[in-house]
RODODREN-453729 format. One record per atom (N, C-alpha, C): atom name; x, y, z. Coordinates in steps of 0.001 Angstrom, whole numbers. Example, Ala and Ser with C-alpha at 12.3 -4.5 7.8 and 13.67 -1.06 7.14 Angstrom:
2
> a, xx, yy, zz
> N, 13190, -5690, 7800
> CA, 12300, -4500, 7800
> C, 13200, -3300, 7800
> N, 12850, -2250, 7080
> CA, 13670, -1060, 7140
> C, 12900, 30, 7870
END
This chain:
143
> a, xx, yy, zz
> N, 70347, 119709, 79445
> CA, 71297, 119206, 78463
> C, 71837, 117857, 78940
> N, 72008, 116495, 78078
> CA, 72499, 115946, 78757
> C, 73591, 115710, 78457
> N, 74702, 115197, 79322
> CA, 75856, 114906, 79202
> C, 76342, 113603, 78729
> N, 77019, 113668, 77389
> CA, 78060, 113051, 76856
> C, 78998, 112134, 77709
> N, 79155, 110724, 77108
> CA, 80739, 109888, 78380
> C, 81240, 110577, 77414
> N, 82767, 110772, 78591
> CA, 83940, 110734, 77892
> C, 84446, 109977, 76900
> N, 84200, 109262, 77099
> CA, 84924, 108494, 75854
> C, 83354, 107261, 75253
> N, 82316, 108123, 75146
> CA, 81639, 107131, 74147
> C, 80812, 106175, 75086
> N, 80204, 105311, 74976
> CA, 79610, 104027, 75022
> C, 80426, 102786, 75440
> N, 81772, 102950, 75623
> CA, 83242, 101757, 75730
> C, 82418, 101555, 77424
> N, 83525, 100837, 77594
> CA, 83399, 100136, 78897
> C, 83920, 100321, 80210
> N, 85150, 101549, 79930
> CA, 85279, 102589, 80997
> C, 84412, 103194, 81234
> N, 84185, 103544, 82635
> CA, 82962, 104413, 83561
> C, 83355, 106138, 83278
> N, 82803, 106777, 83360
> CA, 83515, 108059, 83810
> C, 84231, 107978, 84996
> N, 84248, 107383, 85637
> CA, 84830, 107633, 87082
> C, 86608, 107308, 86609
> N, 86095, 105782, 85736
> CA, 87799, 105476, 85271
> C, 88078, 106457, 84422
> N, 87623, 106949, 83439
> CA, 87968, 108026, 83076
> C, 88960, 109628, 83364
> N, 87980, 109668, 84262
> CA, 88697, 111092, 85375
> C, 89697, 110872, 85928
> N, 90193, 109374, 86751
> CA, 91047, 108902, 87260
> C, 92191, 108755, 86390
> N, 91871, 108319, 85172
> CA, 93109, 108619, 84225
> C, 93197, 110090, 83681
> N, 92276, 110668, 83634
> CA, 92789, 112102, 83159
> C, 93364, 113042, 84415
> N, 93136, 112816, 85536
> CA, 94133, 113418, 86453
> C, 95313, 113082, 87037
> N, 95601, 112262, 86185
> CA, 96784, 111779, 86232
> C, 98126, 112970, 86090
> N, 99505, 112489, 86009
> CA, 99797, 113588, 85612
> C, 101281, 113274, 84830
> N, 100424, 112036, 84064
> CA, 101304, 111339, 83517
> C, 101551, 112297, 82073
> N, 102945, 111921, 81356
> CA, 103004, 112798, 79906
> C, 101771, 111752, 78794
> N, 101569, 112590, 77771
> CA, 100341, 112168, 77289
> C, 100255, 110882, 76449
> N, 101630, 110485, 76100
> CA, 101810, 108848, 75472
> C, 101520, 108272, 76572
> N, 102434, 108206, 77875
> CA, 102015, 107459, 78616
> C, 99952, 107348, 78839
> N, 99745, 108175, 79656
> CA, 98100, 108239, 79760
> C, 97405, 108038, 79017
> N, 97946, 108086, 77518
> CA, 96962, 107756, 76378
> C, 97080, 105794, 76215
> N, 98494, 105441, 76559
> CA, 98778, 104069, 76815
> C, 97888, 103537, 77798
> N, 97822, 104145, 79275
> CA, 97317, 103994, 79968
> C, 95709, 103263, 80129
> N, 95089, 104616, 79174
> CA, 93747, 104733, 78682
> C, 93722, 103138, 78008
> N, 94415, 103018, 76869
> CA, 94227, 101486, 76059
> C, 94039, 100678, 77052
> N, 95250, 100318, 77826
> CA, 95582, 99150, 78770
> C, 94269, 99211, 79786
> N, 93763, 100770, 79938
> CA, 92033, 99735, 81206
> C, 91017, 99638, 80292
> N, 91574, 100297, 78782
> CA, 90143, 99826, 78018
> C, 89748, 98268, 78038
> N, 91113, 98185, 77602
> CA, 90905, 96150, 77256
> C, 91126, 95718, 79172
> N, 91651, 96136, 80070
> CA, 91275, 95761, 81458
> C, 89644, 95129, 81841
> N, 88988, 96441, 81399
> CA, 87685, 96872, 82021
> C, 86668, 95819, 80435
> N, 86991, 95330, 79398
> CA, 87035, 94401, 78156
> C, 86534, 93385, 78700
> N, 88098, 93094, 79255
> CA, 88314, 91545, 79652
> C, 86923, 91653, 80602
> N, 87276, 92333, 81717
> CA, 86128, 92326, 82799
> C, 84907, 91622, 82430
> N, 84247, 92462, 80976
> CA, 82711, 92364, 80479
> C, 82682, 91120, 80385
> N, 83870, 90592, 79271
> CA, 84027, 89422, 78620
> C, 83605, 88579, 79726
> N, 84722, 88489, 80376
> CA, 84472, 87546, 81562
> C, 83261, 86969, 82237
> N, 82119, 88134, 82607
> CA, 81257, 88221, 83790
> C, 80722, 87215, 83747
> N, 80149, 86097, 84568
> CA, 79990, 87068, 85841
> C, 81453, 86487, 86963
> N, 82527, 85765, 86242
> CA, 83790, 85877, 87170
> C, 84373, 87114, 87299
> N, 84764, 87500, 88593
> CA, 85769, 89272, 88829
> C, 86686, 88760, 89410
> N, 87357, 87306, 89388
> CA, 88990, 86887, 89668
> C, 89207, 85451, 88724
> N, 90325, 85288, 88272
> CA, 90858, 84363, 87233
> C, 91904, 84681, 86179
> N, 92116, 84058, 85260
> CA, 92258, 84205, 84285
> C, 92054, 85264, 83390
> N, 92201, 86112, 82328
> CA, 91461, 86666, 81734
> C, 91375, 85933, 80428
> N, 90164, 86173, 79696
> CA, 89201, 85645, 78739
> C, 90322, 84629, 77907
> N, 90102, 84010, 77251
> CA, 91217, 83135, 76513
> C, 91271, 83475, 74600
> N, 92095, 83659, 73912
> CA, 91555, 83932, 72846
> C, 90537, 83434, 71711
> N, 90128, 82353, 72222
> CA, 88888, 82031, 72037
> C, 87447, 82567, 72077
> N, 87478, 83069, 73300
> CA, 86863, 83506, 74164
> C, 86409, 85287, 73554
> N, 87952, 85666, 73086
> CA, 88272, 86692, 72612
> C, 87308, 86866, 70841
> N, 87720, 86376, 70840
> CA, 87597, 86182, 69100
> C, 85736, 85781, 68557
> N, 84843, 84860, 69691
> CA, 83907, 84702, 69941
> C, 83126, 86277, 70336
> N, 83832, 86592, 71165
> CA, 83028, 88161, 71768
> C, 83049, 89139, 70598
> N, 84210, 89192, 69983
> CA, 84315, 90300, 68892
> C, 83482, 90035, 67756
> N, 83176, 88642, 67493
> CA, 81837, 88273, 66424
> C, 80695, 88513, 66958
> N, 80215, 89498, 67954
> CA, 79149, 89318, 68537
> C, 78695, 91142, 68499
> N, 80098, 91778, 68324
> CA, 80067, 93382, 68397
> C, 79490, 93258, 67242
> N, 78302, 93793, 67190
> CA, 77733, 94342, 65962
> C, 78575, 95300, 65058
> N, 79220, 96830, 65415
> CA, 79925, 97501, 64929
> C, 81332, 96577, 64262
> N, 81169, 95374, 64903
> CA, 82852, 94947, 63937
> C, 82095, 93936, 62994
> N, 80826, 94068, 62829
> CA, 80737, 92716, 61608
> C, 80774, 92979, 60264
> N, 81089, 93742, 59956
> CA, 81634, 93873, 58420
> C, 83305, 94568, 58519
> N, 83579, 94094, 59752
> CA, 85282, 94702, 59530
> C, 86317, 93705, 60104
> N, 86013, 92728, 59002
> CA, 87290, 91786, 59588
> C, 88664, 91860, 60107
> N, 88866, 92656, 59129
> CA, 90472, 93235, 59308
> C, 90684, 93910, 60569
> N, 89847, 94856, 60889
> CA, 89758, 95656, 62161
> C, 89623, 94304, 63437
> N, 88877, 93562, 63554
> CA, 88238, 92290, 64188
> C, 89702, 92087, 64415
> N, 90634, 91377, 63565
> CA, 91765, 90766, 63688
> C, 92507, 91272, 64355
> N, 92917, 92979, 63775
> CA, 93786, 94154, 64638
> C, 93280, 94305, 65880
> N, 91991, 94091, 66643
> CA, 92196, 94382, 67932
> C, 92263, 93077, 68953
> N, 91813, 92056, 67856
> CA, 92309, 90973, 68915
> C, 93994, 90636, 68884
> N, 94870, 90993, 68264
> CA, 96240, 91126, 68489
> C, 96223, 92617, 69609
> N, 95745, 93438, 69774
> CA, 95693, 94343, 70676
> C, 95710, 94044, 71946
> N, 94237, 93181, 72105
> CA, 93491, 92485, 73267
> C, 95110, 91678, 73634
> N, 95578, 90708, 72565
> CA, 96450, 89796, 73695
> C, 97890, 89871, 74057
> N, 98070, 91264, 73317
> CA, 99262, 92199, 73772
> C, 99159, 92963, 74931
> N, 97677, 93501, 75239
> CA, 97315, 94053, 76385
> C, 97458, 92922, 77556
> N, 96764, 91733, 77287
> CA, 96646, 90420, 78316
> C, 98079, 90218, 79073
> N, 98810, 90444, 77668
> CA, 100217, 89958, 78491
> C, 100748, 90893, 79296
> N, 100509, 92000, 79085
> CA, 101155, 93136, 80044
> C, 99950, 92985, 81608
> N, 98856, 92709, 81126
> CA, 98236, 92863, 82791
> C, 98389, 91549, 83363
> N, 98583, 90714, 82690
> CA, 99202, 89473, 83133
> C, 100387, 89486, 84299
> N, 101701, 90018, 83595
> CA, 101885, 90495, 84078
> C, 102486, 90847, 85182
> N, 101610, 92471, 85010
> CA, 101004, 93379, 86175
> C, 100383, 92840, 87384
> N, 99488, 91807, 87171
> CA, 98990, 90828, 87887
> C, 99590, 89840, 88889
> N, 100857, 89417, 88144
> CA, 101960, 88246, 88842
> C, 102613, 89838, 89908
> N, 103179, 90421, 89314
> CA, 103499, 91251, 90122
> C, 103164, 91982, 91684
> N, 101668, 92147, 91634
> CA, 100467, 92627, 92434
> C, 100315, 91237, 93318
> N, 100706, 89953, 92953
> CA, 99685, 88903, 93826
> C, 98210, 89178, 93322
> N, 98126, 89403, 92482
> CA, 96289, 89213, 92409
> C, 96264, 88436, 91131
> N, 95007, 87984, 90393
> CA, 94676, 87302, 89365
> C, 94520, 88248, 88270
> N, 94020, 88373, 86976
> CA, 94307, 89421, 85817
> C, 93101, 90167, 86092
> N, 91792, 89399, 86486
> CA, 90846, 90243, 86647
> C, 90160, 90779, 87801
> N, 91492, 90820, 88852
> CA, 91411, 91443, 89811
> C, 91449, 92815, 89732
> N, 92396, 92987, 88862
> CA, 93061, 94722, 88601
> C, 92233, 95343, 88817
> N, 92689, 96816, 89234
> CA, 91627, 97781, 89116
> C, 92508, 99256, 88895
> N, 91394, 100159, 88054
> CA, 92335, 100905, 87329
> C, 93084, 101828, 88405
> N, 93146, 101656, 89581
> CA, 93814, 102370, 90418
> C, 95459, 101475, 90493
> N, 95318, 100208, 90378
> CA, 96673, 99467, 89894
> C, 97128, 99656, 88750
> N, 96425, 100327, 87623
> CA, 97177, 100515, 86210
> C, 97973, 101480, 86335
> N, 96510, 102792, 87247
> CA, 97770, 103829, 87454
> C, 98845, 104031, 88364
> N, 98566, 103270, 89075
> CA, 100156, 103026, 90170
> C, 101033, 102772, 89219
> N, 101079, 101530, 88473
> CA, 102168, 100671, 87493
> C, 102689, 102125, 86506
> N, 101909, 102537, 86056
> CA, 101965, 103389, 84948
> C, 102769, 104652, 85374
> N, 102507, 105464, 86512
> CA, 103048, 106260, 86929
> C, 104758, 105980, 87736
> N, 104735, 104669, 88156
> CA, 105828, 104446, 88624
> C, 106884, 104296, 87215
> N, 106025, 103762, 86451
> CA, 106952, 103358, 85333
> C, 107501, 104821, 84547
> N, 106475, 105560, 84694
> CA, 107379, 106895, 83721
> C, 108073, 107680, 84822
> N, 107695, 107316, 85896
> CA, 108821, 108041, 86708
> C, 110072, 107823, 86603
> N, 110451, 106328, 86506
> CA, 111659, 105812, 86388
> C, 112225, 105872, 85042
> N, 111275, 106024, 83894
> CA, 111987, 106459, 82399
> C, 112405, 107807, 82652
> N, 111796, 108864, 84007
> CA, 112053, 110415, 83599
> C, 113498, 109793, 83886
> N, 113403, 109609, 84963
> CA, 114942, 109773, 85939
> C, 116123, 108927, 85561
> N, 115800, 107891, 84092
> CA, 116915, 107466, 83923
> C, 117348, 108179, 82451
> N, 116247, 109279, 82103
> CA, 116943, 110160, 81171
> C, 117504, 111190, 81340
> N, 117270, 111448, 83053
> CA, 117918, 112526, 83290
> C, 119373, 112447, 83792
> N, 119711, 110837, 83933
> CA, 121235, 110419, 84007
> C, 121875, 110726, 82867
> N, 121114, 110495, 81674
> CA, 122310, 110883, 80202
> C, 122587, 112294, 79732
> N, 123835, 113103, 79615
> CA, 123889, 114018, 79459
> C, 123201, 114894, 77891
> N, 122586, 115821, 78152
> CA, 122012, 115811, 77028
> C, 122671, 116702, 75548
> N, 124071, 116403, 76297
> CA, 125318, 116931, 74812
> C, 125366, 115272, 74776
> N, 124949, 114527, 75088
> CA, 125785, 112590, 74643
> C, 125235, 112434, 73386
> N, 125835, 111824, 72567
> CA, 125093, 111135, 71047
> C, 125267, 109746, 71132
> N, 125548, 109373, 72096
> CA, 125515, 107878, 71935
> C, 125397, 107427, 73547
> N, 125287, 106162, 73429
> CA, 124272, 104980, 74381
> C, 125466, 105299, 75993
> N, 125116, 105699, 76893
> CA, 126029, 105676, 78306
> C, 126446, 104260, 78673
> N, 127595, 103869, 78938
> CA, 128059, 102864, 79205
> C, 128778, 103095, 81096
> N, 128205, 101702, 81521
> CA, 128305, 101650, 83010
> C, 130227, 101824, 83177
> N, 130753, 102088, 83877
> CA, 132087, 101473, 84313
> C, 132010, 100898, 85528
> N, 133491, 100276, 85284
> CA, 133709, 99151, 86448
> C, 134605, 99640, 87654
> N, 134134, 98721, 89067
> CA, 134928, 99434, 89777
> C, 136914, 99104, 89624
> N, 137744, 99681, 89235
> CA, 138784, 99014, 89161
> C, 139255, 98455, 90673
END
C-alpha cells in the first residue's frame, strides 16, 4: 500500500509535518503554525537555489503563483494567497530579526519554539484574569 503525505503534494516534508503535529500546542495555534511553515518552506522553493537572504519579494511572489498551474484559472484565489504570503513574510521577518538569522534561514524547529513560547505566555496571562471578571484588568499603581 502506499502511503499518502500528510498534507498532499505542498512543500512541507513529512518530517515538518510530524514536528508540528507533536506539538502540543492548542489547535488554532498549530493549525497557525502549520500556515506560517507552509509559506516558510514556499518562500524556501521560491527562492532556490539561495537558503539565506531576504525572502522572495512580491514580485517574485506574484510571478511564482502565475506559474502554479492549479491557480491559473483562479485569480481571485491567486490574489488571496499572495496577501497571505506577505502577511506571513512579515511575521517571519520578524521572527527572523529576532533569531539573528535572515528570513530564509528559519527552520521549522524556530517556528515551533516562537509558537509554543507564544501560547504559553497567552495561557498564563489568561490565567491572571479572574474568570468571574467581565471586563478588561487594569494594572494599579504603586502609591
Amino acid at each position: 500500500m502506499v502511503e499518502r503525505p500528510l498534507f498532499g503534494s505542498g512543500p512541507l516534508s513529512r518530517s515538518d509535518a510530524e514536528q508540528i503535529e507533536a506539538t502540543l500546542l492548542p489547535n488554532l495555534d498549530r493549525h497557525h503554525l502549520r500556515l506560517l511553515a507552509h509559506c516558510l518552506r514556499s518562500f524556501q522553493v521560491i527562492a532556490k537555489p539561495r537558503t539565506s537572504g531576504p525572502l522572495p519579494n512580491q514580485s517574485s511572489l506574484e510571478q511564482w503563483l502565475l506559474q502554479q498551474p492549479q491557480l491559473t484559472d483562479e485569480p481571485q484565489f491567486r490574489d488571496l494567497l499572495l496577501g497571505q504570503f506577505l502577511s506571513a513574510a512579515l511575521q517571519l521577518e520578524g521572527l527572523a530579526r529576532a533569531k539573528g538569522l535572515s528570513p530564509l534561514e528559519l527552520s521549522i524547529g524556530e517556528l515551533i519554539t516562537a509558537s509554543t513560547t507564544a501560547s504559553k505566555a497567552r495561557i498564563e496571562d489568561q490565567k491572571r484574569i479572574p474568570s468571574n471578571c467581565d471586563h478588561p484588568q487594569q494594572e494599579t499603581s504603586p502609591s
